[in-house]
The first five atom37 places (N, CA, C, CB, O) and aatype in JSON, in Angstrom:
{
  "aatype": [20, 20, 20, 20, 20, 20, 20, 20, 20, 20, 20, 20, 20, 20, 20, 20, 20, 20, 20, 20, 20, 20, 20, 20, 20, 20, 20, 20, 20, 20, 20, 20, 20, 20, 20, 20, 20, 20, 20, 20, 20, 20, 20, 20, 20, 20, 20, 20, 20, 20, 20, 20, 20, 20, 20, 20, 20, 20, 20, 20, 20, 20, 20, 20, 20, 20, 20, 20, 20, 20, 20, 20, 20],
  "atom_mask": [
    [1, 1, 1, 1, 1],
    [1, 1, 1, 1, 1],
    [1, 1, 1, 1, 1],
    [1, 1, 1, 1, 1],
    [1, 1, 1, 1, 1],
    [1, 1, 1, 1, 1],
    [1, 1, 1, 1, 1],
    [1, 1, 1, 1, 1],
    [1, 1, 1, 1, 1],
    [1, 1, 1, 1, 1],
    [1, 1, 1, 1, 1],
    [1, 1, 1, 1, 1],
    [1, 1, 1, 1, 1],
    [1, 1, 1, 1, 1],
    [1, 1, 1, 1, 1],
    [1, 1, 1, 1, 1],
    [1, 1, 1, 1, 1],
    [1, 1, 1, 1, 1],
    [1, 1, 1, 1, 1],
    [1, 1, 1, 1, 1],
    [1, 1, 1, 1, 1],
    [1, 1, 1, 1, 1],
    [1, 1, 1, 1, 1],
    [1, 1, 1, 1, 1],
    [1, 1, 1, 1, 1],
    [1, 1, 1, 1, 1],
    [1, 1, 1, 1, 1],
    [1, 1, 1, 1, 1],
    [1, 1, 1, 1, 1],
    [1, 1, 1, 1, 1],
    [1, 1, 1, 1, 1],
    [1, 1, 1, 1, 1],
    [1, 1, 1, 1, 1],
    [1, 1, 1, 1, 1],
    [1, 1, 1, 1, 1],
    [1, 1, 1, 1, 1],
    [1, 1, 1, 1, 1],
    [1, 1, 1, 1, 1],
    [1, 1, 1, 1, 1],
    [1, 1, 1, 1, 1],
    [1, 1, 1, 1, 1],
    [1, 1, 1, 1, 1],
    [1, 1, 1, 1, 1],
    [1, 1, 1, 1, 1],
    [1, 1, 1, 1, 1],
    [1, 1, 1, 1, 1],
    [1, 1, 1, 1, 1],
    [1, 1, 1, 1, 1],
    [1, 1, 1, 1, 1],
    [1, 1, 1, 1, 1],
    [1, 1, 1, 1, 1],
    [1, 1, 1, 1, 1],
    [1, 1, 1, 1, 1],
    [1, 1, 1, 1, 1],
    [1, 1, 1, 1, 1],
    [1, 1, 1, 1, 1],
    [1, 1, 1, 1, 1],
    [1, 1, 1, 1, 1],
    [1, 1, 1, 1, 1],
    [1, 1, 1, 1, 1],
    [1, 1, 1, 1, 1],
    [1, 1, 1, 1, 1],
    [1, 1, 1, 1, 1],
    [1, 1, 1, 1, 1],
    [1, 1, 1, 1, 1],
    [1, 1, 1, 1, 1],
    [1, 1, 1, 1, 1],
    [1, 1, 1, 1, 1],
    [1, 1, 1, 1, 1],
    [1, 1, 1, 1, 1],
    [1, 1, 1, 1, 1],
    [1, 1, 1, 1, 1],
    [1, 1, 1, 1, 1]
  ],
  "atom_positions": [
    [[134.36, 100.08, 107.87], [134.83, 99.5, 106.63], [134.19, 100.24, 105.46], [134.53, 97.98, 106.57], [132.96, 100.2, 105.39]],
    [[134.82, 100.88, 104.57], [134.82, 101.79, 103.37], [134.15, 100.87, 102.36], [136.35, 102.34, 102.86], [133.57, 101.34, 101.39]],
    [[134.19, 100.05, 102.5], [133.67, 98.51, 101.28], [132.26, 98.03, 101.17], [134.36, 96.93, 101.77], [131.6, 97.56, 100.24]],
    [[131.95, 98.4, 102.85], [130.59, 97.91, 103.39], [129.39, 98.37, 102.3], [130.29, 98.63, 105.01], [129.23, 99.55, 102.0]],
    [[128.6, 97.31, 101.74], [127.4, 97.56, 100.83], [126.73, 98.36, 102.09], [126.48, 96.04, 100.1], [126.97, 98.25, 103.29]],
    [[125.54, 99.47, 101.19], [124.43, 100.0, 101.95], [123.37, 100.49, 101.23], [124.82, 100.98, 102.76], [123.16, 101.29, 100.32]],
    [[122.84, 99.81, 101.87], [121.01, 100.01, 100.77], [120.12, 101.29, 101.54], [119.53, 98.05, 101.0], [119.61, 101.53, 102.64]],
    [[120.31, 102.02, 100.02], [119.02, 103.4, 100.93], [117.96, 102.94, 100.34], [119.1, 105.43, 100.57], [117.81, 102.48, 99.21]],
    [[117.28, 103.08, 101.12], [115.56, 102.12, 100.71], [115.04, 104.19, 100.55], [114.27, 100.5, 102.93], [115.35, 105.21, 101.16]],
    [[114.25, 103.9, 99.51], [113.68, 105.38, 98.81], [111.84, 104.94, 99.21], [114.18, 105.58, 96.47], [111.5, 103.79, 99.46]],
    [[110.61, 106.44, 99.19], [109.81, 105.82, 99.31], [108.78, 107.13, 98.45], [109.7, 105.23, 100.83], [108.96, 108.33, 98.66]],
    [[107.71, 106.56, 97.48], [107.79, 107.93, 96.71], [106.16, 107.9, 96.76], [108.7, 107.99, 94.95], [105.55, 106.99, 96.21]],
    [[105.63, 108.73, 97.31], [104.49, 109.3, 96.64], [103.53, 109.31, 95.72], [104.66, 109.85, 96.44], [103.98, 109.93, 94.75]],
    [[102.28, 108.91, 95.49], [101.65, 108.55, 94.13], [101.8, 109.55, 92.95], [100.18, 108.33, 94.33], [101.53, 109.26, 91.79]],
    [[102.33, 111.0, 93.43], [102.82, 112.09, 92.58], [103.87, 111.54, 91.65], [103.39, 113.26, 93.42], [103.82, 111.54, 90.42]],
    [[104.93, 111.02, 92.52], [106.17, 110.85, 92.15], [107.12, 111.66, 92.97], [106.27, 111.12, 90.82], [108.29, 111.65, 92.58]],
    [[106.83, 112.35, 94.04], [107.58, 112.99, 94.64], [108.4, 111.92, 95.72], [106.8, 114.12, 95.17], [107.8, 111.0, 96.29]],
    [[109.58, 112.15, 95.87], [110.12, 111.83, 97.2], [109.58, 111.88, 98.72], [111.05, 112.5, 97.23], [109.67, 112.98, 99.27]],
    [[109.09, 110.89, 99.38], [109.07, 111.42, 100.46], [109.89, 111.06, 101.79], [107.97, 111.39, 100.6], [109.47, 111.6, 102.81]],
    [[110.7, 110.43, 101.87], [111.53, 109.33, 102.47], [112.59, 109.06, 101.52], [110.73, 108.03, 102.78], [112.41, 108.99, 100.3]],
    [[113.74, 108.89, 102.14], [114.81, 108.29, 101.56], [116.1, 108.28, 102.92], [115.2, 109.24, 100.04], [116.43, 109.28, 103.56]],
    [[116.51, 107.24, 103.05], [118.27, 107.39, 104.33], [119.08, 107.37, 103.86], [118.86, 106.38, 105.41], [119.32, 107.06, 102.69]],
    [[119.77, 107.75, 104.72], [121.08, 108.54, 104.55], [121.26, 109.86, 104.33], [121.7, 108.13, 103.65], [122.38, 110.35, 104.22]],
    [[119.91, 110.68, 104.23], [120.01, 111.82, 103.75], [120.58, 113.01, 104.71], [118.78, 112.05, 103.25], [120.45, 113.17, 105.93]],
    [[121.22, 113.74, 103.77], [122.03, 115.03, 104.72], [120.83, 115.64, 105.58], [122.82, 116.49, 103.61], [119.71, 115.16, 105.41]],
    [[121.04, 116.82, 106.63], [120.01, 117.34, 106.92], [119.72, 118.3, 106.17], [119.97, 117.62, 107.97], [118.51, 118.35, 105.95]],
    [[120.39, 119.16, 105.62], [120.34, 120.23, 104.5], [119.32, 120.11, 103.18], [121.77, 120.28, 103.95], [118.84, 120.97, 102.43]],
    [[119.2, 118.43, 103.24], [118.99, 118.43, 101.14], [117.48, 118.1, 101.94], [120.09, 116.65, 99.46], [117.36, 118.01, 103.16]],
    [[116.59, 117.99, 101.14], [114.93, 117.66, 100.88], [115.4, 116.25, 100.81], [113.93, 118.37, 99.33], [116.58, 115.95, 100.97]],
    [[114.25, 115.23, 100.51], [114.53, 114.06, 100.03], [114.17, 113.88, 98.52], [113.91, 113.14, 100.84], [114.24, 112.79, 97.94]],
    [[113.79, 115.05, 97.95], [113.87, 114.85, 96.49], [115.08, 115.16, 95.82], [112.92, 115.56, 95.88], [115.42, 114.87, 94.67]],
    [[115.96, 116.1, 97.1], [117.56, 116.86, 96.52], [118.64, 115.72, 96.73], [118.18, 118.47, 97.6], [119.6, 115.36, 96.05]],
    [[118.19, 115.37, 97.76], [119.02, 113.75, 98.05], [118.86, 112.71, 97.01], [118.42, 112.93, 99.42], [119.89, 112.1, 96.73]],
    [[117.82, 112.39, 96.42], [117.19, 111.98, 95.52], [118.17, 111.97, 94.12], [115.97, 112.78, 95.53], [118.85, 111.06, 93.63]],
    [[117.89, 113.66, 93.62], [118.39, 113.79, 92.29], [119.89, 113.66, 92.54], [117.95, 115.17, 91.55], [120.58, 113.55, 91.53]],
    [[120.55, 113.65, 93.83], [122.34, 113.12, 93.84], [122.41, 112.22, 93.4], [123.18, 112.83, 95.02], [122.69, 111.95, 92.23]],
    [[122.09, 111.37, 94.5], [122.13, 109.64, 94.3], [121.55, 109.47, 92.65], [120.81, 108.64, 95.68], [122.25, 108.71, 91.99]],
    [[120.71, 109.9, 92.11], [120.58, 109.54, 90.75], [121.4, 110.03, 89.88], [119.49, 109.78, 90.3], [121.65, 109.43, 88.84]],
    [[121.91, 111.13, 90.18], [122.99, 111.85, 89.0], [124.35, 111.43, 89.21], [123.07, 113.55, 89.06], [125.2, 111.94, 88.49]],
    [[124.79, 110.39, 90.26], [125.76, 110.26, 89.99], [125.73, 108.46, 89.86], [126.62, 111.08, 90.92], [126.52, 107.9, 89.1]],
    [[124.98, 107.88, 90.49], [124.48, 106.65, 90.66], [123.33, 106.08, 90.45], [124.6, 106.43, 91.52], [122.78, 105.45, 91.35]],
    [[122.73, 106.24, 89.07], [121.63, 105.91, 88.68], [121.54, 104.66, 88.34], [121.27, 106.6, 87.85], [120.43, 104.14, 88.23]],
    [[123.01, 103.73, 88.05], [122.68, 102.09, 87.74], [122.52, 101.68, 89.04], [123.9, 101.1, 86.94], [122.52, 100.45, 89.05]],
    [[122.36, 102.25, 90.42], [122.52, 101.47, 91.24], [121.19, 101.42, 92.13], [123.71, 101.76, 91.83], [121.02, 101.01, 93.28]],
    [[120.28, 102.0, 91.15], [118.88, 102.12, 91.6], [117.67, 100.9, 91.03], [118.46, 103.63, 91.1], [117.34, 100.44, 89.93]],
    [[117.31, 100.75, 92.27], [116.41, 99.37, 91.67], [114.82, 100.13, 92.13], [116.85, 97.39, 92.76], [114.72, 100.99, 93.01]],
    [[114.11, 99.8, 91.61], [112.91, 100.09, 91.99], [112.16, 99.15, 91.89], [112.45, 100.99, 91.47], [112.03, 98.6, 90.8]],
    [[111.45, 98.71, 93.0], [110.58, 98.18, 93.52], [109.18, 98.4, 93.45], [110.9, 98.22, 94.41], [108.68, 99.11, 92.57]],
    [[108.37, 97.68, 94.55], [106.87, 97.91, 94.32], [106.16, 98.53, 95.24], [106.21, 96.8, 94.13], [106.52, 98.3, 96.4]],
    [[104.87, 99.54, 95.04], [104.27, 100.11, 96.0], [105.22, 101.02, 96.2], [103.85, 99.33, 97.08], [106.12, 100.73, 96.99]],
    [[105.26, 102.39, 95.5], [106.5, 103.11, 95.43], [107.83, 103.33, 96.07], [106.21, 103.93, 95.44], [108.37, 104.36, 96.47]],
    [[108.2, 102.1, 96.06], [109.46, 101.95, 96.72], [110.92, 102.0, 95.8], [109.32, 100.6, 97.44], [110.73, 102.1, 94.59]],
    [[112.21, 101.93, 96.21], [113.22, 101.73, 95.01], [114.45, 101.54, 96.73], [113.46, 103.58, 93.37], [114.35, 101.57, 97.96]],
    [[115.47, 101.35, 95.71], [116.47, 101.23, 96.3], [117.92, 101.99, 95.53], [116.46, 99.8, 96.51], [118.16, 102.31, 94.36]],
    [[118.62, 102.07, 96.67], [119.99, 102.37, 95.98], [121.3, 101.6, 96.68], [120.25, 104.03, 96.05], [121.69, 102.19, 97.69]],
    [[121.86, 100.71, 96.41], [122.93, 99.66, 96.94], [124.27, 100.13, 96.36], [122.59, 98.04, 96.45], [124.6, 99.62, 95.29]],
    [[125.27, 101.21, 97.06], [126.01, 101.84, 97.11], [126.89, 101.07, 98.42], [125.45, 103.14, 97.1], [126.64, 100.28, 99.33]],
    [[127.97, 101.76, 97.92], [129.28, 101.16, 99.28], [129.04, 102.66, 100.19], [131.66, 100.91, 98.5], [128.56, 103.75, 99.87]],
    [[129.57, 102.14, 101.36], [129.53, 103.48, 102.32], [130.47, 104.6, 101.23], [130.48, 103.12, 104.23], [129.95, 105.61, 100.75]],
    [[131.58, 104.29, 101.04], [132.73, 105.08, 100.84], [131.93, 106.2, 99.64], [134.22, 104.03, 100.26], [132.12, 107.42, 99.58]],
    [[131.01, 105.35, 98.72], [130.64, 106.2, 97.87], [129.44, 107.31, 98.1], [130.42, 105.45, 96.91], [129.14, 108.31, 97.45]],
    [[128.91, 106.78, 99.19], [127.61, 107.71, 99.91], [128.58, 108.82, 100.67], [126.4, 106.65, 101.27], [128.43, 110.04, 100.61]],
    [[129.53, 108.18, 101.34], [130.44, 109.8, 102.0], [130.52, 110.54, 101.02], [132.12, 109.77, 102.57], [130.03, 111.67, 101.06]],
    [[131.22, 110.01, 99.85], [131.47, 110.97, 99.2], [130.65, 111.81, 98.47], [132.16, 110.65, 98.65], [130.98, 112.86, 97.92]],
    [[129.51, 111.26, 98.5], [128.27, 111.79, 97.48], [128.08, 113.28, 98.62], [126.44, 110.35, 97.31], [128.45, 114.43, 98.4]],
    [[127.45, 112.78, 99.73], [127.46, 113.58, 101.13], [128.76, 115.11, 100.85], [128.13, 112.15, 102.67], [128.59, 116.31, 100.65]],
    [[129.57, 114.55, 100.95], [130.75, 115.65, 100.77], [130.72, 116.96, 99.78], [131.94, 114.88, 100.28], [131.11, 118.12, 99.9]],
    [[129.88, 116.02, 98.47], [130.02, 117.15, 97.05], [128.8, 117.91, 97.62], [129.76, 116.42, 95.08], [128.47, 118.95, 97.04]],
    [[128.14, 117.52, 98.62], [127.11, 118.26, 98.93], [127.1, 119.01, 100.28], [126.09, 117.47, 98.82], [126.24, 119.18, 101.14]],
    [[128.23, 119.34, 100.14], [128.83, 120.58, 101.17], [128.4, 120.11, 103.17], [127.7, 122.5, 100.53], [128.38, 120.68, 104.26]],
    [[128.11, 118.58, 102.52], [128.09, 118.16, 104.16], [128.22, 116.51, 104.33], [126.47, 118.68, 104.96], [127.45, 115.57, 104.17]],
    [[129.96, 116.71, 104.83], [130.24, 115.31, 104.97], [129.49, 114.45, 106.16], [131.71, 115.23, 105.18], [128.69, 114.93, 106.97]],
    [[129.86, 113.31, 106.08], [128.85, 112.28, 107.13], [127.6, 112.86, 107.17], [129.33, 112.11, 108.78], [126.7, 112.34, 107.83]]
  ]
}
């Protein structure tokens, strides 16, 4: 189901770097995965505590995020 909510739980570093994040392609870093999901979906980021955040996206829109990044699913 294309509709289905999905939460990528993010997990960051006392730097600020990425170090964890799902859903991620195998290709991107998790900071390149990172700056997608924020550049195209930045209201849908919550951040949390103990460097955590979230991103609550529908599947359909994570494929497609995946896709502009030259690797679908």
């Amino acid at each position: 189901m294309n509709s289905q909510q999905v939460i990528i739980h993010v997990r960051f570093a006392p730097n600020g770097r990425v170090i964890q994040i799902s859903e991620r392609p195998a290709k991107l870093t998790p900071n390149q995965w990172f700056d997608v999901l924020n550049a195209h979906a930045s209201s849908a980021f919550r951040p949390l505590a103990r460097g955590r955040g979230i991103f609550q996206l529908t599947r359909a829109a994570i494929e497609a995020f995946k896709q502009q990044t030259g690797r679908p699913g």
